[in-house]
DRENDODREN-303233 format. One record per residue: residue in three letters; y, x, z of N, C-alpha, C in turn; residue number from 1. Coordinates in steps of 0.1 Angstrom, whole numbers. Layout:
% residues N
+-----+-------+-------+-------+-------+-------+-------+-------+-------+-------+-----+
| res |  n.yy |  n.xx |  n.zz | ca.yy | ca.xx | ca.zz |  c.yy |  c.xx |  c.zz |   n |
+-----+-------+-------+-------+-------+-------+-------+-------+-------+-------+-----+
| ALA |     Y |     X |     Z |     Y |     X |     Z |     Y |     X |     Z | NUM |
...
+-----+-------+-------+-------+-------+-------+-------+-------+-------+-------+-----+
***
This chain:
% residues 118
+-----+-------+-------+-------+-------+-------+-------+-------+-------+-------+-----+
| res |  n.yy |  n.xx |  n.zz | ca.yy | ca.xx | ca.zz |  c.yy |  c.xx |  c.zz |   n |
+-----+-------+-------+-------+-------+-------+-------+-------+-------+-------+-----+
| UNK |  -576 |   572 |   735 |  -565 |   563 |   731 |  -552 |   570 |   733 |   1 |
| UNK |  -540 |   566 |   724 |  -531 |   573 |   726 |  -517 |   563 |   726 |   2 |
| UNK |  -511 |   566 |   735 |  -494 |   555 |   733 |  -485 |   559 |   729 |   3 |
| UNK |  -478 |   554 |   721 |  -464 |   561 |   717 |  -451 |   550 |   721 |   4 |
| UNK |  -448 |   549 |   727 |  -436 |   541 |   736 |  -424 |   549 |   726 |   5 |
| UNK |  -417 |   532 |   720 |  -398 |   539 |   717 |  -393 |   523 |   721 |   6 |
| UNK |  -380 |   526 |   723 |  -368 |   518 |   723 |  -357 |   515 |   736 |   7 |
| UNK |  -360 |   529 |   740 |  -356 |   525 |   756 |  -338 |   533 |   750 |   8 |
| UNK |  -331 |   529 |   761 |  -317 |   534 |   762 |  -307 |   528 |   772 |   9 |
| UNK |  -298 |   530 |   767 |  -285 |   526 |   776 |  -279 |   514 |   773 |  10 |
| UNK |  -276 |   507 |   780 |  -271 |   496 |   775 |  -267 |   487 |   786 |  11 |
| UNK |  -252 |   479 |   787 |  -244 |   473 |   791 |  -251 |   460 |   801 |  12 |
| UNK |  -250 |   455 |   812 |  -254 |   447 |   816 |  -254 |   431 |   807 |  13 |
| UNK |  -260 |   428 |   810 |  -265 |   413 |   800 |  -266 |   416 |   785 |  14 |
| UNK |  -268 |   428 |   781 |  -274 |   429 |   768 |  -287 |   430 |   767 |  15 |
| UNK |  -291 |   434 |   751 |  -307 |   436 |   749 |  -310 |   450 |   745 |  16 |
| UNK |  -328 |   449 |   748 |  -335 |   467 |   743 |  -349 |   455 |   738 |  17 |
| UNK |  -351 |   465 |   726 |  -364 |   460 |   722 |  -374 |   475 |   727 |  18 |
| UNK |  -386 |   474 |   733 |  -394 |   483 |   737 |  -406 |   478 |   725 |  19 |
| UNK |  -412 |   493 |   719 |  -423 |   493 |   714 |  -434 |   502 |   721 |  20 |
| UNK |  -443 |   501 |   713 |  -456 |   507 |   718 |  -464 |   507 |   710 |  21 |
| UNK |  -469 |   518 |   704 |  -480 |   518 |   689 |  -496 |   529 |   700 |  22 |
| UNK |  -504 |   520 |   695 |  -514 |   525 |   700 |  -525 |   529 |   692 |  23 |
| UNK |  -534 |   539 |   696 |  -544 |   545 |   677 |  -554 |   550 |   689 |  24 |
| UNK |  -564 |   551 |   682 |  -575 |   556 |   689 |  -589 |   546 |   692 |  25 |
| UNK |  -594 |   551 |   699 |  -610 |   537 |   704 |  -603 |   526 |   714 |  26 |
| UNK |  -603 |   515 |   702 |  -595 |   503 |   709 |  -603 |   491 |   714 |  27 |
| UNK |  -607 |   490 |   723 |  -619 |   477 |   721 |  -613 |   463 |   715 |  28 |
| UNK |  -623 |   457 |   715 |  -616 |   441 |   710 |  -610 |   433 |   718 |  29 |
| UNK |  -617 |   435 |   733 |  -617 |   431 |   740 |  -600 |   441 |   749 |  30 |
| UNK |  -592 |   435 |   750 |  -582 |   446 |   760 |  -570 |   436 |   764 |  31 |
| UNK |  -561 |   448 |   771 |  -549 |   442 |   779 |  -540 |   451 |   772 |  32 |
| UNK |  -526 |   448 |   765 |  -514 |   454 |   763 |  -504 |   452 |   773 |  33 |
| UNK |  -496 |   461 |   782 |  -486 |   457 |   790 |  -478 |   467 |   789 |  34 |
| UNK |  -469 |   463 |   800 |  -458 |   473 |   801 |  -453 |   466 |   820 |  35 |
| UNK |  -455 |   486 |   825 |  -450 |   482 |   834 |  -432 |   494 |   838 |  36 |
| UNK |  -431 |   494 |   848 |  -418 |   497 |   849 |  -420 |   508 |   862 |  37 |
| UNK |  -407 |   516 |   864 |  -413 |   528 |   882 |  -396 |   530 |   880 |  38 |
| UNK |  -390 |   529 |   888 |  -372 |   531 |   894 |  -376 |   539 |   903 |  39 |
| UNK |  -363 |   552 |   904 |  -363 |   562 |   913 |  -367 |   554 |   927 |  40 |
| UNK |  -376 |   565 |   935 |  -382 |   563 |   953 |  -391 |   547 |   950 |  41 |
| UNK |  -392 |   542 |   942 |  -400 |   529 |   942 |  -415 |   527 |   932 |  42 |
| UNK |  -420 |   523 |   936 |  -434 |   519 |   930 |  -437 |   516 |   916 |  43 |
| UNK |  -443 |   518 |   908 |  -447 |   515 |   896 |  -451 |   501 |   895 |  44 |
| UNK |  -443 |   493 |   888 |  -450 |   481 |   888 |  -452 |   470 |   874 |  45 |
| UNK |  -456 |   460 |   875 |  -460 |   451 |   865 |  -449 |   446 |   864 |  46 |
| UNK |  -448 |   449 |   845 |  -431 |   438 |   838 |  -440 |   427 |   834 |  47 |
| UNK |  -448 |   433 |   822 |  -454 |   420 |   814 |  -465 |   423 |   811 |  48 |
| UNK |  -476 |   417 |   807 |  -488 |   420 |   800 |  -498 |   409 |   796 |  49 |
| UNK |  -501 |   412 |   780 |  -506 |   397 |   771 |  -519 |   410 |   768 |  50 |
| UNK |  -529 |   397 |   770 |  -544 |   401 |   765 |  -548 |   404 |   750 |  51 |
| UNK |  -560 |   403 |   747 |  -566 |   403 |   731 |  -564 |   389 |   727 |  52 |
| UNK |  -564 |   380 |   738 |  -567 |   370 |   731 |  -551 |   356 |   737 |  53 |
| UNK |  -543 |   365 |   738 |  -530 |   358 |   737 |  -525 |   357 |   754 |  54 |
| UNK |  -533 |   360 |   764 |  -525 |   356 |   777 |  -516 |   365 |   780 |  55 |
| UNK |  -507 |   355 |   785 |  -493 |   360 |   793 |  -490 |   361 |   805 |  56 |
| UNK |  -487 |   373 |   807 |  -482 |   372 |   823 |  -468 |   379 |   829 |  57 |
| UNK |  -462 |   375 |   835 |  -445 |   384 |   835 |  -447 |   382 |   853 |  58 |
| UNK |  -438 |   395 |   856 |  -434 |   395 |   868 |  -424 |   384 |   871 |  59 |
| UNK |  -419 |   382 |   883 |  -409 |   371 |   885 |  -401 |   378 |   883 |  60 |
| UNK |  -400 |   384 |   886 |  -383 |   392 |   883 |  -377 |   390 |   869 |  61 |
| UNK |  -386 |   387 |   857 |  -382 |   392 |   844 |  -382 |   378 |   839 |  62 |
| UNK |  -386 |   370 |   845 |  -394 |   355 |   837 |  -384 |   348 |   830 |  63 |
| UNK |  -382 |   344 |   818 |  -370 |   339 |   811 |  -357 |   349 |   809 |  64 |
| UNK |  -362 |   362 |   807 |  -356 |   368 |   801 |  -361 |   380 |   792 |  65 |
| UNK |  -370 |   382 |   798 |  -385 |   394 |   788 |  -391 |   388 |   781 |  66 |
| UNK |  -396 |   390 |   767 |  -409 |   381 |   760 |  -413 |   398 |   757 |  67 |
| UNK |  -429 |   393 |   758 |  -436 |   402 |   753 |  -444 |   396 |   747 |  68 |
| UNK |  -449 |   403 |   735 |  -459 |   401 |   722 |  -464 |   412 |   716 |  69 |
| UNK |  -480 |   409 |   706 |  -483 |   421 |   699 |  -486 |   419 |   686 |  70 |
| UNK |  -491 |   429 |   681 |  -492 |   429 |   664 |  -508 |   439 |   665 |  71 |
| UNK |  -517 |   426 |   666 |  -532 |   429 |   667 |  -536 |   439 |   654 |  72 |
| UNK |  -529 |   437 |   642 |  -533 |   441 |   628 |  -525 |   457 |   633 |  73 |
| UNK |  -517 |   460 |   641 |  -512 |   472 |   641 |  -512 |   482 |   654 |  74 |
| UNK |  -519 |   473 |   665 |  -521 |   478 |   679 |  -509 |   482 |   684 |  75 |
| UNK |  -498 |   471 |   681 |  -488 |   473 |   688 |  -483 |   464 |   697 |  76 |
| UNK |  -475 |   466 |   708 |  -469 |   458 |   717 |  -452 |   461 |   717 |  77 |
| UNK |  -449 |   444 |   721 |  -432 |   449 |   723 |  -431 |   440 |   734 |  78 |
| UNK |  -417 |   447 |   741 |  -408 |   439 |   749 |  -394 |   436 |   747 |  79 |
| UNK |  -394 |   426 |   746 |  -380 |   417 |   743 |  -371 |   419 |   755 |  80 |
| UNK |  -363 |   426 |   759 |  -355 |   422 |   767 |  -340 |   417 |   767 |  81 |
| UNK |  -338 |   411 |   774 |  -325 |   399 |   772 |  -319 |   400 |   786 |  82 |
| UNK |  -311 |   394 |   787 |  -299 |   390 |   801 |  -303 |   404 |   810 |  83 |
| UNK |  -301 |   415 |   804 |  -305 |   427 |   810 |  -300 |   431 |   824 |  84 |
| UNK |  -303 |   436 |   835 |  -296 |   433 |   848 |  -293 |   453 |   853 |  85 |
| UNK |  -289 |   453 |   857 |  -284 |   469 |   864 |  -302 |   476 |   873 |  86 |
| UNK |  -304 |   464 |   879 |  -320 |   466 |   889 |  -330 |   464 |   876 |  87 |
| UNK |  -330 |   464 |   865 |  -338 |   466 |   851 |  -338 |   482 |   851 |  88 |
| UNK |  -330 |   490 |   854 |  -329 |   502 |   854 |  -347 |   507 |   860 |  89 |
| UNK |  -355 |   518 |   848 |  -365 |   523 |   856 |  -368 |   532 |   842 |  90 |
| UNK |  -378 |   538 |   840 |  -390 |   541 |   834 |  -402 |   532 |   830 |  91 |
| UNK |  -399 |   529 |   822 |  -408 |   517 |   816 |  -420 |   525 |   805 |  92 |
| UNK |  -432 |   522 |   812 |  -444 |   530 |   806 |  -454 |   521 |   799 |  93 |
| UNK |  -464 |   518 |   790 |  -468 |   510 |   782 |  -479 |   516 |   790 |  94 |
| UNK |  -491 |   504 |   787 |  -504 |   506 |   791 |  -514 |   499 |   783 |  95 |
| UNK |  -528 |   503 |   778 |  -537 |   497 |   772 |  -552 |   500 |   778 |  96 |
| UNK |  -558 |   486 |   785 |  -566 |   486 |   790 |  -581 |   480 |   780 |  97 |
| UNK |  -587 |   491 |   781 |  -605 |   487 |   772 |  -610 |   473 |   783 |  98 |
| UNK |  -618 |   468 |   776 |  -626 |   457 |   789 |  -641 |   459 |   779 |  99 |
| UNK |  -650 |   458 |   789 |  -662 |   456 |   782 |  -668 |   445 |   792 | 100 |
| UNK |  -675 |   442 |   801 |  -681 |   436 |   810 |  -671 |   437 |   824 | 101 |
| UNK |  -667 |   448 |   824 |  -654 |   454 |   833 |  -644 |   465 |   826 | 102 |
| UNK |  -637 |   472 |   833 |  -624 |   478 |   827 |  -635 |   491 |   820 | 103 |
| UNK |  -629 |   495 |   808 |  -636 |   507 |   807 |  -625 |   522 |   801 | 104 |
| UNK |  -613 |   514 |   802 |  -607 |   527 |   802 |  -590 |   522 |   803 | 105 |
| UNK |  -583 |   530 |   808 |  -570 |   526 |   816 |  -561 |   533 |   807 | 106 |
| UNK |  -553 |   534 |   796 |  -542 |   542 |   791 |  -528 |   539 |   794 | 107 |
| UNK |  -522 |   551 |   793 |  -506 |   552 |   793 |  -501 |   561 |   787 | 108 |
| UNK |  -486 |   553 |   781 |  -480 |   559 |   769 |  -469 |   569 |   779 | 109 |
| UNK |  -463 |   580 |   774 |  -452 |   587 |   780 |  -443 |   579 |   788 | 110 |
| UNK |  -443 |   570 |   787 |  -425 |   563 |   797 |  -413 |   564 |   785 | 111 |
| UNK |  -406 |   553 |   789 |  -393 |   557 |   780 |  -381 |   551 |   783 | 112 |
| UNK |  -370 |   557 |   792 |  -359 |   554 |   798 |  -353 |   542 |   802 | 113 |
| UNK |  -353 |   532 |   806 |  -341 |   519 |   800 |  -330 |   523 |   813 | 114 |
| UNK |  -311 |   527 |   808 |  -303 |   524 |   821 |  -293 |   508 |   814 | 115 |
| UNK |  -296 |   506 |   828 |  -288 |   494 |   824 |  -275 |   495 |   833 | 116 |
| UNK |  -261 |   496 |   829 |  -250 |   497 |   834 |  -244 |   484 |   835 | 117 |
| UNK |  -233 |   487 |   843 |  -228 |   474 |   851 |  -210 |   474 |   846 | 118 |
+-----+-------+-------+-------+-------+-------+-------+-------+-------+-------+-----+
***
């Protein structure tokens, strides 16, 4: 499986970035699309992530201001971001998880910048 993450950049506090994510390869039917986030000295962590079959989950940090969605006909995911904050600042990396009975395979896309200035 392979990721290709675009839409990251620079941009002004309380503006928007739309993040994509095109994914190609052995896709199960069964999977997870997300996106998580890693800021300099700190942890990689969970922004959003919607299943095969529509569930949603957002960190608190992001909740009513991120939408994430996908385009099943195209194996793609996006992230909507809005009321964008300065601590939004990280490497934001896409992820696609196979499921069969359990996880059967863990992918990640390159990462792709978001600074958010103040």
């Amino acid at each position: 499986v392979q990721l290709q993450a675009s839409g990251g950049g620079l941009v002004q506090a309380g503006g928007s970035l739309r993040l994509s994510c095109a994914a190609s390869g052995s896709i199960f039917s069964i999977n997870s699309m997300g996106w998580y986030r890693q800021a300099p000295g700190k942890q990689r962590e969970l922004v959003a992530i919607i299943t095969s079959g529509g569930r949603i989950n957002y960190a608190d940090s992001v909740k009513g201001r991120f939408t994430i969605s996908r385009d099943n006909a195209k194996n793609t995911v996006y992230l909507q971001m809005s009321s964008l904050k300065p601590e939004d600042t990280a490497v934001y990396y896409c992820n696609l998880a196979n499921y069969g009975l359990h996880l059967r395979g863990d992918y990640w896309g390159q990462g792709t910048q978001v600074t958010v200035y103040s």
